[in-house]
Each structure stands twice: as structure tokens, then as C-alpha cells.
C-alpha positions in Angstrom: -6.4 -7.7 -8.7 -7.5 -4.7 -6.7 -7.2 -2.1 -10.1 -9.5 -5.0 -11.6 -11.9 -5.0 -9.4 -11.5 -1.3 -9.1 -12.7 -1.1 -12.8 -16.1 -2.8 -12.5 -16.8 -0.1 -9.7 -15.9 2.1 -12.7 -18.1 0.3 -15.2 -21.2 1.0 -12.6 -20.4 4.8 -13.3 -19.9 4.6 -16.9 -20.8 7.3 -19.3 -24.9 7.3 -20.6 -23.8 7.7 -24.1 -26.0 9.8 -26.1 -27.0 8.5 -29.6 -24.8 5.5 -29.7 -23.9 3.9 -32.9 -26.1 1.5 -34.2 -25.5 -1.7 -32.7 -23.1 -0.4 -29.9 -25.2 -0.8 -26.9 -25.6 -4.4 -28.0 -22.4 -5.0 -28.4 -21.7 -3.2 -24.9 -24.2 -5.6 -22.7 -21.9 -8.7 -24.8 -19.2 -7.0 -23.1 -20.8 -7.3 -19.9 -22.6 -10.3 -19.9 -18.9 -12.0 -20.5 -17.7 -10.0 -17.1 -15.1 -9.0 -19.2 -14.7 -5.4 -17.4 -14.8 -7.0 -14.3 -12.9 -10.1 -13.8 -14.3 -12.5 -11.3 -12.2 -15.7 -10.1 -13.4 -18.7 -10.6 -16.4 -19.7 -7.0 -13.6 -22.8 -6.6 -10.4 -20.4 -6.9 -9.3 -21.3 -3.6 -9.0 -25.3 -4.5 -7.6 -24.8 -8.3 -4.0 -25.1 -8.7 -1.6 -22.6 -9.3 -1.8 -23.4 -13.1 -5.7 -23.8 -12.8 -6.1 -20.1 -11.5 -3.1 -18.8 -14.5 -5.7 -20.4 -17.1 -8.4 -18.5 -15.8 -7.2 -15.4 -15.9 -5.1 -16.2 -19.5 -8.6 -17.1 -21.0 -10.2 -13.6 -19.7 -7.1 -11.8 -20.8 -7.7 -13.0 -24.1 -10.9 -12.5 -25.1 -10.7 -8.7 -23.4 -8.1 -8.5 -25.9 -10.6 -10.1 -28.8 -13.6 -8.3 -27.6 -12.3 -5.8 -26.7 -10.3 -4.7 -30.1 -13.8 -5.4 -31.8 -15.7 -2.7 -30.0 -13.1 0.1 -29.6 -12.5 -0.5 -33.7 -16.0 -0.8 -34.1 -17.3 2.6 -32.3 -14.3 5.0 -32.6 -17.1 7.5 -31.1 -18.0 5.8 -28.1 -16.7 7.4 -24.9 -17.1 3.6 -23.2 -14.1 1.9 -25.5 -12.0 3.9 -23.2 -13.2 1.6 -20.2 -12.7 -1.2 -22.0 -8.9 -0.4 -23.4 -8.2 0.6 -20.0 -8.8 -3.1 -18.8 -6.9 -4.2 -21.5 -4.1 -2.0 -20.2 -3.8 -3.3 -16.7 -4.9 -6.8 -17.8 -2.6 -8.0 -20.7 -2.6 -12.2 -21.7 0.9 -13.5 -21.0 0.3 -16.0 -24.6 1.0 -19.1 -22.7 1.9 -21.9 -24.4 2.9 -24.5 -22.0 3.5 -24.5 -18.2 6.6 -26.2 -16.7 6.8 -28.5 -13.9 7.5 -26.6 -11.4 5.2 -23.9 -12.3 3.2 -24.6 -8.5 6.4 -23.4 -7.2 8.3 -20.9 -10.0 5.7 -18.6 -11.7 7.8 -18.2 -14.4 8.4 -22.1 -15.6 6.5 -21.2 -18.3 6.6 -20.9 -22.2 5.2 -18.5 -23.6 4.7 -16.8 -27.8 7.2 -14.4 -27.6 6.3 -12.9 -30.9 2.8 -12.3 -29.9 3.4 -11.0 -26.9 5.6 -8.6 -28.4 3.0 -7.8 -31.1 0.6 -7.0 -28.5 3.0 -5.1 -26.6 3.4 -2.8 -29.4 -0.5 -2.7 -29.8 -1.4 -1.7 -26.5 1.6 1.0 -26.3 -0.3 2.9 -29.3 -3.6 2.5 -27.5 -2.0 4.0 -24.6 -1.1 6.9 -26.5 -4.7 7.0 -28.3 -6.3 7.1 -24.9 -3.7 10.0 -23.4 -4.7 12.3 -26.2 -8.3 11.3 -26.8 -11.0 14.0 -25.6 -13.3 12.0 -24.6 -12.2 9.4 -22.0 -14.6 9.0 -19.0 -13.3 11.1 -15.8 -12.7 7.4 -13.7 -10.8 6.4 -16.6 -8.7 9.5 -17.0 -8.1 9.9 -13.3 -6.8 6.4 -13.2 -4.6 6.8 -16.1 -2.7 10.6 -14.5 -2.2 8.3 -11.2 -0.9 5.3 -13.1 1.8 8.3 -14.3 2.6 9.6 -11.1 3.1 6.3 -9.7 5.2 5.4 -12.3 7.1 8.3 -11.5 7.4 7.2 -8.2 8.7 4.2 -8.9 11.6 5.6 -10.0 11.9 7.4 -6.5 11.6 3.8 -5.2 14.5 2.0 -6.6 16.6 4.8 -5.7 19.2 3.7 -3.0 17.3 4.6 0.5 18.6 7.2 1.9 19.8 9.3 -1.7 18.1 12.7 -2.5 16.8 12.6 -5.9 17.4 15.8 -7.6 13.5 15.5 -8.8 12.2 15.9 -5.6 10.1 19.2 -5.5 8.9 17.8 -9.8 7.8 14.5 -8.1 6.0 16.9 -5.8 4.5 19.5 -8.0 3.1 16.2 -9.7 1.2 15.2 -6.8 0.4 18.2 -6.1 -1.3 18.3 -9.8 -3.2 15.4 -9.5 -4.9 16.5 -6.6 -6.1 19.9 -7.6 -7.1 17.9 -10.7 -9.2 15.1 -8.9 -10.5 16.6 -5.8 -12.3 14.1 -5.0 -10.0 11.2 -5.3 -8.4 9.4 -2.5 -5.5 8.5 -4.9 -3.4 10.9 -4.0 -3.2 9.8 0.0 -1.1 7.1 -1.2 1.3 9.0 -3.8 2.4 10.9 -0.6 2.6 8.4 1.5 4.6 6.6 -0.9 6.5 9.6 -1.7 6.8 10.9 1.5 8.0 7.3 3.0 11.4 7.8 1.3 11.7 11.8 1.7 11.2 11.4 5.6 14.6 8.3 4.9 16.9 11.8 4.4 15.3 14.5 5.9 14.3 16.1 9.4 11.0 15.4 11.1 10.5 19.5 10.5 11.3 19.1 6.7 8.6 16.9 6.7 6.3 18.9 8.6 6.8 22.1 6.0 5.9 19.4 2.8 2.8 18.8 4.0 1.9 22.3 5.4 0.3 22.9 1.8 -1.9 20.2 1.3 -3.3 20.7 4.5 -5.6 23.7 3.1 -5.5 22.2 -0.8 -8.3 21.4 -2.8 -7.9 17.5 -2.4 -10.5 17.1 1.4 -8.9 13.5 1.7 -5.7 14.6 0.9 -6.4 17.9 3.3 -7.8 15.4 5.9 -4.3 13.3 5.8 -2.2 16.5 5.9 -3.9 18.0 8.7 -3.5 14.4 10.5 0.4 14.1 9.4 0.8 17.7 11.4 -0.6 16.6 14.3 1.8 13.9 14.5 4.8 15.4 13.8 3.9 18.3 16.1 3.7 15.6 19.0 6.9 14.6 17.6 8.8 17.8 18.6 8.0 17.4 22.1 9.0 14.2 24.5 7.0 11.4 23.3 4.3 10.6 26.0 3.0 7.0 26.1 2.1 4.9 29.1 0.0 1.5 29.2 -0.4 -1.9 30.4 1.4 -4.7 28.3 -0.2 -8.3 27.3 2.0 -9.4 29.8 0.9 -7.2 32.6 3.8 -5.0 32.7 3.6 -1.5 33.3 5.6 0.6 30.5 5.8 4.2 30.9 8.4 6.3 28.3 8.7 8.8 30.7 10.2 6.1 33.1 13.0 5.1 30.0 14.1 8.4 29.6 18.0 8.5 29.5 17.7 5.2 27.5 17.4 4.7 23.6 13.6 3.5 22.7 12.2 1.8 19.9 8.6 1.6 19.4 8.3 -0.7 16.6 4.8 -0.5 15.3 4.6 -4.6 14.4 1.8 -7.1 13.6 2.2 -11.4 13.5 0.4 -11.3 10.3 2.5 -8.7 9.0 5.2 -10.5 6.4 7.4 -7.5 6.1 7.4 -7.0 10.0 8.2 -10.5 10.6 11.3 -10.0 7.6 12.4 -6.8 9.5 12.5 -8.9 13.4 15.7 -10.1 12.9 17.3 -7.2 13.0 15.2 -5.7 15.8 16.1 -8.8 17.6 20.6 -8.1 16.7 20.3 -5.0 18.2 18.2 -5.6 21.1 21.0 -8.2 22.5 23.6 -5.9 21.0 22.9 -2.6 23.0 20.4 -3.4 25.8 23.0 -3.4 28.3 24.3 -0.2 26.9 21.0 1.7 27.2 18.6 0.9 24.4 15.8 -1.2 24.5 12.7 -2.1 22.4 8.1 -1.4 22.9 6.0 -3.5 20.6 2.8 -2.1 19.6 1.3 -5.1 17.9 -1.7 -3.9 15.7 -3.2 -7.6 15.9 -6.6 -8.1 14.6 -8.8 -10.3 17.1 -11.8 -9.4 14.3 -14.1 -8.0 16.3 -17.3 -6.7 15.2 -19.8 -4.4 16.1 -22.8 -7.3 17.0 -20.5 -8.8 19.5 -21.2 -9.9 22.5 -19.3 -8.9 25.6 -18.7 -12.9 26.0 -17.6 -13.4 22.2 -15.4 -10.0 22.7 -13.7 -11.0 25.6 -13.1 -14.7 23.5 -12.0 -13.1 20.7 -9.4 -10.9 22.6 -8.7 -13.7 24.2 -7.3 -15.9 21.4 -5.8 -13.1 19.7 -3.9 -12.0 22.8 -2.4 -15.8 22.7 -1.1 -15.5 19.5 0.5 -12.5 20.3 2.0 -14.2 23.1 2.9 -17.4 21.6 4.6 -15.8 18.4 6.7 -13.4 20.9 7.4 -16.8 23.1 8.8 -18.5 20.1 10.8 -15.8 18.4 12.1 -14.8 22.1 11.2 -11.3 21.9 11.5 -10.3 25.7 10.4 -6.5 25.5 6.7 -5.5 26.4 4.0 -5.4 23.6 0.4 -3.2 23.7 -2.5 -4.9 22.5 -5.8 -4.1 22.1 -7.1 -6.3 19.4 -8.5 -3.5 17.0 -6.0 -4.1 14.2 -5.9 -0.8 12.2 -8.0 0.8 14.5 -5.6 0.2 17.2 -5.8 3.0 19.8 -1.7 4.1 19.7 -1.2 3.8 16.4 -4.4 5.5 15.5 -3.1 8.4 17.9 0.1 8.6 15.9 -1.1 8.3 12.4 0.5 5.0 11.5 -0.9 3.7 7.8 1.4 0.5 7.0 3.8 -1.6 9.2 6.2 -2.2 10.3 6.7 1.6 11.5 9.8 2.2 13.9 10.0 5.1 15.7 13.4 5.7 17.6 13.1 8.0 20.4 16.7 9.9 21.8 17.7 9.6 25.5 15.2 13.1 26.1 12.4 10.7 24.2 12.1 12.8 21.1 11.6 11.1 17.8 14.5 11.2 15.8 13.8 9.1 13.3 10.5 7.8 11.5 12.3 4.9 9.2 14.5 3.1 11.8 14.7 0.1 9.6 17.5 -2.7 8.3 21.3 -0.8 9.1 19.7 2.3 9.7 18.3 1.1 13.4 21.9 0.0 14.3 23.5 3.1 13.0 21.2 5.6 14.4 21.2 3.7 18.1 25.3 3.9 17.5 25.3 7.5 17.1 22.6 8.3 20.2 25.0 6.0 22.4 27.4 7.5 21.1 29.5 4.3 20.3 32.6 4.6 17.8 
């Protein structure tokens, strides 16, 4: 839903086409006027039914495919069919036929016309093509279809088995690295290395990691420079005892300085955060494993108590207040004993801010001197890594 909307941003910046065909602007504002580049959910979305809200977006998807054929076969001179096969890319119709019973439950109790779907796969593989070679696609359009084949290419890095070295490492790279010169302007490419560099930091040193993004830090790409420059900071602070020291929700005082000698995590956690809540378990094994063996565990919870900038001191203070108790009630029920920083400001929050964190969970293990040894302490890694610092057959 986010590339959708991120089209009709696109459409604002379209192309002023000079001399258009006869009848081609008209046919562009029926475009429009049926939101068909932009797809809005229905006002009611939140009380329709799983089905309900698959019927909206099926009817959209078809008649972008209708309306869409019609123009771009129509005007094969108009720079804006590009646009327009572009949302037919990333917005195919599944050709439902019929929904199941348990379709609230199963997105795929469905039946669907295999045949056309196939048809139309073959169609919008050839339009693909047409708009990869074509000379005049719109620069939003072209940017998002180079990023749509590095992330593909990415992908590939992702299904990998953690932990492997793909031999396509430094090609990967040099693809980024293309992009970016390309588009220096985008913010694109911030995630393809975050992405790519979330598995290259699974299997290599912190100082590997330093030396990959050494070059971007002085590239063409200022949000991609920005991010680089940021990344070096952090992993310079990384080669050094970590220094942290605050006041828990609890009113503990924790100070790493104080656990040196012992094994640390600082797992970089939120309650609303599903893949930190699928990670806890684990986190929760080796805390009773090893505690009294010299490892234990700092929460810094980047919970969001939604403050704003018109608030009050009053409604602050309330806010903070009732996100503070969630904090404390989820840590009450899931017994997780170790201290946890909060300060409310959610991605603004004032230690991960300080050490570049951009998704969670993020688990940094520190060694008995409290350097950061590892980055990506997550599922057997934790357990393995805190094996080999205790140094426990």
C-alpha cells in the first residue's frame, strides 16, 4: 500500500507533456477523476470485512488494467502511460472468482481465473520490458523501477541461510552503489543498505562494516552520505567500551561500566513491536540459562507515548505516564526482570538515536571489556555467541 500511495505523490510530479495527442489530456483527467493512479480505501475500510476490503481493491485493479491498456495503446507517445503501466505493475487484479469461507481467516480460500491471470501475467511481463527500454519514462517512474531491481536483487541475499557469504557480495554492492550516483536525490538507497548491510554485518566484523560504508560517506547520494557518515559514528563508538548509564522505569540505576566482567545484552525492544515480541522468548531462555553464569540482559524500549509538540507539561507528564504503565505491565506479565530505559519518544528515543538504530528489535551483545561484538544477536546466534564469551563447552 505504501508503493501505491507513493505513486499518486508521483502523479503530482508528472511530466507537462508538450503537444499531446488529440484527445489524450481528456483521456488523462478520466484517469484521474477515477483515482485510478492513486488508490484510496474505501472512508468505511476499517468496518468492511476482510472480503469487503479484497473487492475494493479487485475492482480498482481491474479497471487500472481496462483503463489503463486503453490509454498506453491509445498514445504510444505519451511520456504519462509510463505512470500508469507502472501502477499496473505493482497493482495487478488477482481475477477472483469466488471467496471461500474462511477467507476472514485464510487469504488464500479463494478461487480465482487461472487462465486469465496467467494471460495477464504474460501481458504485464512484456510491458515491463517496454517500459525498461522505452526512452521516455518519467524520472519518478524510472527511479522506481532501477530500485524495484535492486531490491529484487536483494531478495535473493535475503533468503540466503543467515549467516552464509554470498559470492555476489561486492555486485550486490556495486549495484547500490549505482543507483545512488544515478538518483542523487533519492532516499531509496538508505534502505537497500540497510537491508543489504543487515545481513553482511550477520558474517562479518564490526570493522568490515565500517570500511563498506567508508565510500558512501563522501558519495554523491546527501541521504545516503548523511546515513554513512551516521553508521561511522556508531561503529567508531563501537571499538571502544560501550558507555551508557541511566535511570530505569523502575528506578534502578544501570551503569555498563558497573557490569563489566559480565556478558550484556542491550536489546533495542518496543511492546508494539511484533517481531520483538516473536524474538522475547529466546531473550527470555538465555536470560534464566546464563545469568548466574555472568550474562545478563538492558531493555531499551523505544515506546511511543505520542507526544506532540502543542503539549502541555500536564498532558506530557499523562502521556508518559500511561505509556510508562504499559511498559511496565507488558514486562510484569512476560516476567522480564532486567531494567528497561524509557523515555517515551518512540523513534526519537534518546539511546537509540545516539546509536543509529533504524528497525527493532536490535541486539547488541557487549564482551566481558563491554565492546560490541556483535550487532545481530538474534534466534541461536544470542545463545551461541554468550557460549563462546563464557566460554562454556
Amino acid at each position: 500500500m505504501k508503493k501505491i500511495l507513493l505513486l499518486g505523490c508521483l502523479l503530482l510530479r508528472s511530466l507537462a507533456v508538450a503537444d499531446p495527442a488529440p484527445g489524450a489530456d481528456a483521456a488523462w483527467a478520466r484517469i484521474n477523476e477515477a483515482g485510478l493512479v492513486q488508490y484510496q480505501a474505501p472512508a468505511n475500510a476499517g468496518t468492511l470485512s476482510a472480503q469487503e476490503r479484497s473487492t475494493a481493491v479487485e475492482r480498482h485493479a481491474l479497471a487500472l488494467r481496462e483503463q489503463g491498456l486503453a490509454f498506453y495503446e491509445a498514445y504510444p507517445a505519451d511520456p504519462r502511460r509510463w505512470i500508469i503501466v507502472w501502477q499496473m505493475l505493482i497493482m495487478p487484479p488477482r481475477f477472483v472468482r469466488s471467496y471461500g469461507p474462511n477467507f476472514e481467516k485464510d487469504r488464500h480460500d479463494l478461487v480465482v481465473d487461472a487462465a486469465a491471470a496467467a494471460e495477464w501475467k504474460q501481458r504485464r511481463a512484456a510491458l515491463d520490458a517496454e517500459l525498461g527500454a522505452a526512452k521516455d519514462v518519467p524520472v519518478e517512474i524510472r527511479e522506481a523501477w532501477d530500485a524495484r531491481a535492486v531490491g529484487q536483487a536483494l531478495r535473493v541475499v535475503e533468503q540466503a541461510k543467515v549467516g552464509s557469504d554470498p559470492a555476489d557480495w561486492q555486485p550486490l554492492l556495486a549495484k547500490i552503489a549505482t543507483f545512488a550516483e544515478k538518483y542523487p536525490e533519492s532516499t531509496k538507497a538508505i534502505g537497500m543498505m540497510q537491508r543489504w548491510m543487515d545481513h553482511y554485518d550477520a558474517s562479518h566484523s564490526l570493522a568490515e562494516s565500517a570500511a563498506t560504508w567508508e565510500p558512501f560517506s563522501a558519495g554523491p547520494n546527501r541521504a545516503l552520505a548523511a546515513e554513512a557518515k551516521e553508521r561511522r559514528r556508531f561503529l567508531a563508538l563501537a571499538a571502544r567500551p560501550l558507555e551508557l548509564r541511566f535511570t530505569a522505569a523502575d528506578g534502578r540505576d544501570v551503569d555498563l561500566a558497573k557490569l563489566r566482567g559480565q556478558v550484556v545484552l542491550i536489546d533495542f525492544w518496543a511492546t508494539w513491536c511484533g517481531p520483538c515480541i516473536a524474538e522475547l522468548p529466546n531473550v527470555k531462555r538465555a536470560y534464566a540459562a546464563y545469568r548466574e553464569r555472568g550474562f545478563t540482559v538492558v531493555g531499551v524500549a523505544l515506546e511511543n507515548a505520542r507526544l506532540v509538540a502543542g503539549d502541555t507539561p500536564e498532558q506530557q507528564e499523562a502521556k508518559l505516564a500511561a505509556a510508562k504503565q504499559v511498559l511496565a505491565a507488558f514486562t510484569g506479565k512476560e516476567q522480564m526482570p532486567w531494567p528497561q530505559y524509557f523515555d517515551g519518544k518512540f523513534w526519537k528515543n534518546e539511546i537509540s538515536t545516539r546509536y543509529a538504530i533504524h528497525s527493532i528489535p536490535a541486539m547488541f551483545l557487549l564482551d566481558q571489556d563491554g565492546k560490541i561484538v556483535s550487532t545481530n544477536a538474534r534466534g541461536p546466534k544470542l545463545e551461541a555467541e554468550i557460549r563462546r564469551l563464557l566460554k562454556i563447552p
